[in-house]
C-alpha positions as CSV (number, residue, x, y, z in Angstrom):
1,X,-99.5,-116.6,8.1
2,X,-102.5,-118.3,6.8
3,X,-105.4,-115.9,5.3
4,X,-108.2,-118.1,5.5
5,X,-109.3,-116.4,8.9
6,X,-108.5,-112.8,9.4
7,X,-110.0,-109.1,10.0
8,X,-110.6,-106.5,7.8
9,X,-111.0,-102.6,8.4
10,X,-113.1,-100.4,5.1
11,X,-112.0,-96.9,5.0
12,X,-115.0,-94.9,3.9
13,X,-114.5,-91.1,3.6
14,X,-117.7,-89.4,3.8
15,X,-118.6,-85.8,3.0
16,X,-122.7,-85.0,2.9
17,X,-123.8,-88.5,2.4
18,X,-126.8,-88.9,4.3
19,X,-129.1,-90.1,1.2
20,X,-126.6,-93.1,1.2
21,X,-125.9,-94.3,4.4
22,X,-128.3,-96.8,4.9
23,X,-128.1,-98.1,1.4
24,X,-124.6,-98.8,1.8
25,X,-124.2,-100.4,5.7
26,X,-127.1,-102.6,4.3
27,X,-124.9,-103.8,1.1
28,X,-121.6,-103.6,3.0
29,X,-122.9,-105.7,5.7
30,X,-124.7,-108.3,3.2
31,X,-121.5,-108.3,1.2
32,X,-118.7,-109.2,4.3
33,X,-121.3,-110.9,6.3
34,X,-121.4,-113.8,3.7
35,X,-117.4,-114.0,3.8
36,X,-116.4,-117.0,5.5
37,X,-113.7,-116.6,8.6
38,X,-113.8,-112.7,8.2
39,X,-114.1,-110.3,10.6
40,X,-114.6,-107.1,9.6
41,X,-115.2,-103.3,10.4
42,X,-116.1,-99.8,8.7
43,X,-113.8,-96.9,9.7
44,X,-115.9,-94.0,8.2
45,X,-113.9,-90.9,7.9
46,X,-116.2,-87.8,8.2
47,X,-114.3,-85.1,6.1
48,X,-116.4,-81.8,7.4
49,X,-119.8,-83.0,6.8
50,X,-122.6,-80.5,7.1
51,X,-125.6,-82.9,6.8
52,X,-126.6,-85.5,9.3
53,X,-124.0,-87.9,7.7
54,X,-122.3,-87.9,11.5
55,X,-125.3,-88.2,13.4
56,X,-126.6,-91.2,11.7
57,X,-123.2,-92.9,11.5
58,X,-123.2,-92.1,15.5
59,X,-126.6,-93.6,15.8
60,X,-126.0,-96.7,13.8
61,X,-122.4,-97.1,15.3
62,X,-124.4,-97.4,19.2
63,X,-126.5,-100.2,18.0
64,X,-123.1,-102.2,15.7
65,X,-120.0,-102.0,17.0
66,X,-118.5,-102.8,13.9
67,X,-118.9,-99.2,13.0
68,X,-116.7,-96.4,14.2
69,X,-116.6,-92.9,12.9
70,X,-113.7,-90.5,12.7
71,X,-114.4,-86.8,12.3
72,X,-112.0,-84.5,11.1
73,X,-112.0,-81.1,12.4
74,X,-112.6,-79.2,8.3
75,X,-112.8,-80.6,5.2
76,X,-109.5,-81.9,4.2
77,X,-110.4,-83.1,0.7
78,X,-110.0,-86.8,-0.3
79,X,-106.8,-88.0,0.3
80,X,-106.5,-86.6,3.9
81,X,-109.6,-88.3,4.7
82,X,-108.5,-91.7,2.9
83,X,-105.0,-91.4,4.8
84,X,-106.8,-90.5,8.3
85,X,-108.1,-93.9,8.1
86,X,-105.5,-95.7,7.2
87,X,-103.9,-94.6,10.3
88,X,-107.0,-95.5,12.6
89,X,-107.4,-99.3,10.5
90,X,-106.0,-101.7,12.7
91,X,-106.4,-104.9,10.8
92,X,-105.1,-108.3,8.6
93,X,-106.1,-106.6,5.5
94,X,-107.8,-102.4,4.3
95,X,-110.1,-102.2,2.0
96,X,-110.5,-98.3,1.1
97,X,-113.9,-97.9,-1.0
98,X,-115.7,-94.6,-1.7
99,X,-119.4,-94.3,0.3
100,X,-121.6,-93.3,-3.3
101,X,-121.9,-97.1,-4.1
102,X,-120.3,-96.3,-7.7
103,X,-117.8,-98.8,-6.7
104,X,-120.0,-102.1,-5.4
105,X,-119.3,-103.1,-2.0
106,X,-120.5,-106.7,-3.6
107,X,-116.6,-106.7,-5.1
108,X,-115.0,-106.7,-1.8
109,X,-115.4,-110.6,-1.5
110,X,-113.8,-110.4,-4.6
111,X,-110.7,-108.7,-3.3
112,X,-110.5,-110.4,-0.4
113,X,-110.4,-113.8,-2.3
114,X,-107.4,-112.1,-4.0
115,X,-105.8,-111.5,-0.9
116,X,-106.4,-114.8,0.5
117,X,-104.5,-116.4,-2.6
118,X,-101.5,-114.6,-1.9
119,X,-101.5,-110.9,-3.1
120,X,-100.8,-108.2,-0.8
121,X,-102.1,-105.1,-2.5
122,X,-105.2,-105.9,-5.0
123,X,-106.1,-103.0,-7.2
124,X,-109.8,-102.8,-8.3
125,X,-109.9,-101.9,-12.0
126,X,-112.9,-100.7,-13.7
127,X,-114.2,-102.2,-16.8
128,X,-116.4,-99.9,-17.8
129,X,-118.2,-96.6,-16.1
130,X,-121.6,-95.1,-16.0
131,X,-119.8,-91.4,-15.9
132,X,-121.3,-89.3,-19.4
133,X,-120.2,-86.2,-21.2
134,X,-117.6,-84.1,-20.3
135,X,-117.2,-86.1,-16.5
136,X,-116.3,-89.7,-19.0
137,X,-114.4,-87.7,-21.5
138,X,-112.3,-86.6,-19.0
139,X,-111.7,-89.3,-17.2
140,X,-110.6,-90.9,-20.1
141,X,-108.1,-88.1,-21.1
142,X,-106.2,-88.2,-18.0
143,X,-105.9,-92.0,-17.5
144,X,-104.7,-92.0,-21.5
145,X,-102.6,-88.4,-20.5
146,X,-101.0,-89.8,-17.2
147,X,-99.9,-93.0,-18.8
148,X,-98.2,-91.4,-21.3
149,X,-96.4,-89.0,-18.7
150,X,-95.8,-91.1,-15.9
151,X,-92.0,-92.5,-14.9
152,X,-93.4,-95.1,-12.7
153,X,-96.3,-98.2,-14.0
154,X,-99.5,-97.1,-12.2
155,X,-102.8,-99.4,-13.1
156,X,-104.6,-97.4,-16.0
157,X,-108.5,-97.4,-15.0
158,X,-108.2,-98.1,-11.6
159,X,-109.4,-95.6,-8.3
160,X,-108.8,-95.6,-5.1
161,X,-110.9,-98.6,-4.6
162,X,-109.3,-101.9,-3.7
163,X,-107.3,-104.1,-1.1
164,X,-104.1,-103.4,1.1
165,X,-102.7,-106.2,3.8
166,X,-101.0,-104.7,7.0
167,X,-97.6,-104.6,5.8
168,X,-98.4,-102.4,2.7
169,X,-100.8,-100.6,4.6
170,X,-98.6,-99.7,6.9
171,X,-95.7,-98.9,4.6
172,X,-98.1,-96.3,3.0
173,X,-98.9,-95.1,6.1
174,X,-95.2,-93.9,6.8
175,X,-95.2,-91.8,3.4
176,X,-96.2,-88.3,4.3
177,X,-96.0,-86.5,1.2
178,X,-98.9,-84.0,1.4
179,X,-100.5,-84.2,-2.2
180,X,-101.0,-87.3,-2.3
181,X,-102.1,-89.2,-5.2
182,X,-103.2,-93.1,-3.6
183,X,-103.5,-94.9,-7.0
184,X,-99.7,-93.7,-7.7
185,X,-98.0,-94.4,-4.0
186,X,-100.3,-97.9,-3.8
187,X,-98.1,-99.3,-6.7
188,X,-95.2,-97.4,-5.5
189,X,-94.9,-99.3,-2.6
190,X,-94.9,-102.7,-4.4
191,X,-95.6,-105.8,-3.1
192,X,-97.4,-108.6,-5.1
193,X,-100.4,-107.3,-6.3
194,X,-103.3,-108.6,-8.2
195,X,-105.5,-107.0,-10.5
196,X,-110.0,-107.4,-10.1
197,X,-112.0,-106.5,-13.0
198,X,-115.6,-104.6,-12.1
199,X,-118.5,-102.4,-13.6
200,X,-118.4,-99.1,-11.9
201,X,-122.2,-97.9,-11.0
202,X,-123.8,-94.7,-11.3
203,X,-124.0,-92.4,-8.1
204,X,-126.7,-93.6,-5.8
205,X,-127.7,-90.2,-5.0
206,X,-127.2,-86.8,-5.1
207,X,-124.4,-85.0,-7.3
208,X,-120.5,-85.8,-7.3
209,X,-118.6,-84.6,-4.2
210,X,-115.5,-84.3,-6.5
211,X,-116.0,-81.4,-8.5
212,X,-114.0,-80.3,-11.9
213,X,-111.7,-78.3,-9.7
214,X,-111.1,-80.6,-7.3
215,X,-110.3,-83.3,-10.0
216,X,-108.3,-81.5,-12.0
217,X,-106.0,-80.9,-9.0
218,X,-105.8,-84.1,-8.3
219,X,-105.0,-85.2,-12.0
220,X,-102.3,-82.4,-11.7
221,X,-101.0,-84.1,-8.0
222,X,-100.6,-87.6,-10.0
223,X,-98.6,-86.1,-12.7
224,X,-96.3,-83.9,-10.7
225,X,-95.6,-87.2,-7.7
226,X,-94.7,-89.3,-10.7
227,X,-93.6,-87.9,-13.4
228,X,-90.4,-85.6,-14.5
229,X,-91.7,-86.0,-18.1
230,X,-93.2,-82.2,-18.5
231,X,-89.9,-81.0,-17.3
232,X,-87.7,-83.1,-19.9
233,X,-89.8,-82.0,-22.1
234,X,-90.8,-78.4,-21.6
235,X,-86.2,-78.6,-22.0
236,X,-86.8,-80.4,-25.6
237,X,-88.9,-78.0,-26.5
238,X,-87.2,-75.1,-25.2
239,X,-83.8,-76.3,-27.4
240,X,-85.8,-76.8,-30.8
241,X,-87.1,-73.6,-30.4
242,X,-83.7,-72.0,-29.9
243,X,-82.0,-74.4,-32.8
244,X,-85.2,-73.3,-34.9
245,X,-84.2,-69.5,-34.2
246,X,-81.0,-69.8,-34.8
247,X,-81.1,-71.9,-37.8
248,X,-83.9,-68.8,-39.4
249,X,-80.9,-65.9,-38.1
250,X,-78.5,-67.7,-39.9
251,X,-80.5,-68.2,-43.1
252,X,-81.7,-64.5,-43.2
253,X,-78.0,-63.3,-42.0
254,X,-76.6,-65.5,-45.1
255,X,-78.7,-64.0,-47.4
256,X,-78.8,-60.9,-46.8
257,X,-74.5,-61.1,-47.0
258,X,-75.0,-62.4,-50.1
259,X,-77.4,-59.4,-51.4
260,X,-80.0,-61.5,-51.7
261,X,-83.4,-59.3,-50.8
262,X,-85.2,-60.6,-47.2
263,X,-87.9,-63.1,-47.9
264,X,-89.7,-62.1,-45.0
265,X,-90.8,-58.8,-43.2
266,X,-93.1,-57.4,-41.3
267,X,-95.3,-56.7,-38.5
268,X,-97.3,-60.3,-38.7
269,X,-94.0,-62.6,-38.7
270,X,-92.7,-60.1,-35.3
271,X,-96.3,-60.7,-33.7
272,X,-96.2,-64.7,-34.4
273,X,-93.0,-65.3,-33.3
274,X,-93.4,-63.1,-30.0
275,X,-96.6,-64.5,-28.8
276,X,-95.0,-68.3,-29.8
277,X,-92.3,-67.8,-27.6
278,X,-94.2,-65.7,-24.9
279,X,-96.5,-68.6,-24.7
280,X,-94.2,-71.0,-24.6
281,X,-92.7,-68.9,-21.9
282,X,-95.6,-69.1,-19.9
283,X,-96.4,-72.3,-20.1
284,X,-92.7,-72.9,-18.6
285,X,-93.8,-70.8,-15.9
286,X,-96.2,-72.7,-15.3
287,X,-94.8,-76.3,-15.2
288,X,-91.7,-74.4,-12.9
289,X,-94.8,-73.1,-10.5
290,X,-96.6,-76.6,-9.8
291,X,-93.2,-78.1,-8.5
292,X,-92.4,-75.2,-6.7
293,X,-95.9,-75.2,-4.7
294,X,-95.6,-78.8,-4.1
295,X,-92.3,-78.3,-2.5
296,X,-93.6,-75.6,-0.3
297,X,-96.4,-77.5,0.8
298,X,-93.5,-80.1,2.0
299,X,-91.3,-77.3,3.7
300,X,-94.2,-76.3,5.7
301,X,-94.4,-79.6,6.9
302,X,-98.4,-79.1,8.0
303,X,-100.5,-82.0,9.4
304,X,-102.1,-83.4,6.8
305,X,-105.4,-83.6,8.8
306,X,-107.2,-82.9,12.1
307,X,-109.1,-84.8,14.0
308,X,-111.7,-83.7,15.5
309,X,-113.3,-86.5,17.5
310,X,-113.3,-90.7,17.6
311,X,-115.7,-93.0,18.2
312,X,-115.3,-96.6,18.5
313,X,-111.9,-95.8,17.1
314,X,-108.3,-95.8,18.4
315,X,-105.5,-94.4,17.5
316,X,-103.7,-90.9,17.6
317,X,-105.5,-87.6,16.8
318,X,-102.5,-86.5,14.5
319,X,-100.8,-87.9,11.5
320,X,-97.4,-89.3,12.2
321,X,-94.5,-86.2,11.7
């Protein structure tokens, strides 16, 4: 099927983002408008806002049809909200893009051109970022951290910004893991993809939505959905320790067979080696416990979201079982 005319549907999870609305509909709108053959419309995702973000996406939505809202019925965090419009995006091509203009709207031509020469999933890397201090250096740890970790190639540097035709739209649709981790499943799915290069921007207004917590988590959901790594390793670690232990026994058993006086005694070398392998202990714990709440989150089998009402939307009110 040709791309050269088509539709498109932008997923735009929102959460207190009334000092950005109008900002963004004015650059989304100059950006698609100026796309030749496309037809396009936002599917904002309200994810429990307590500001006028709804209202004003109601009132702008009466006067352009091209915008519809979803509400959900709490907040569901990120993920939910990006996978809640998914399921309402009925188009040719998605194009998911956060609503605090750090990721330009102006690149969606971009990704669209992409798509039109034959990729069916484009992913949106940054080039650089406008992120400072702790926020950057973090960043920066976990794309270096998750690459190393990972069993499966995921796009270093790249969000959940960028382009999905229908058929790998809808093939992530059908994936209803419940910590979800977009960047990962987006390559997971396959498909040919093609890679965008852009300049993140600084936050339009107002503070991050995403705080430390909340990103940490999700670093911790893209690390346990694709990687056994910490697993095979916390093992290796677990049988040099116990090669190192026996290896010192059978030393300290030698010599002292052999009347040779014990090199070492004490309090201090007791203390060291209990709180090494007490941590180490821990630490196992640990690793053990993040799998094991992720699989209880599947058992439970919850819907990942809630919606609470549509408008200019259609589609079901739950996620698919």
């Amino acid at each position: 099927m040709g791309r050269e005319t088509g539709t498109l549907s932008v997923v735009i999870p929102v959460l207190n983002e009334e000092a950005v609305l109008d900002e963004l509909l004015r650059r989304l709108a100059g950006a698609l408008d100026a796309v030749p053959g496309l037809a396009w419309r936002a599917v904002f995702v309200d994810d429990g806002s307590t500001d006028r973000t709804a209202e004003i996406l109601l009132s702008r939505g009466e006067k352009d049809p091209r915008i519809g809202l979803l509400r959900l019925s709490r907040n569901f965090g990120h993920q939910p909200a990006i996978s809640a419009g998914l399921a309402h995006a009925d188009a040719d091509a998605v194009v998911i893009l956060d609503a605090d203009l750090q990721d330009p709207p102006e690149v969606i031509p971009d990704l669209v051109t992409a798509w039109r020469n034959g990729a069916d999933v484009v992913v949106a890397r940054r080039r650089s970022r406008k992120e400072r201090g702790l926020r950057r250096l973090g960043f920066a740890l976990f794309h270096r951290f998750f690459g190393l970790l990972s069993d499966f190639p995921v796009a270093a540097n790249a969000g959940v910004f960028g382009l999905l035709d229908r058929a790998a739209a809808e093939e992530l649709r059908r994936l209803t893991e419940r910590n979800r981790f977009l960047p990962g499943l987006r390559s997971w799915v396959g498909f040919r993809q093609a890679v965008v290069q852009y300049d993140r921007e600084e936050r339009a207004e107002g503070a991050p939505k995403q705080t430390f917590r909340r990103l940490a988590r999700y670093a911790m959901d893209g690390i346990f959905s694709f990687s056994y790594k910490p697993l095979r390793l916390l093992m290796g670690a677990g049988i040099v320790v116990s090669l190192i232990g026996f290896g010192t026994a059978s030393f300290f058993i030698g010599k002292r067979l052999l009347g040779y006086e014990q090199a070492f005694t004490g309090f201090t070398t007791l203390v060291s080696l209990v709180l090494f392998l007490g941590g180490l202990q821990l630490i196992a714990l640990g690793l053990l416990g993040g799998y094991l709440g992720r699989i209880y989150d599947e058992v439970k089998a919850r819907p990942l979201y809630i919606v609470k009402s549509r408008h200019g939307l259609a589609g079901s009110d739950r996620p698919p079982a």
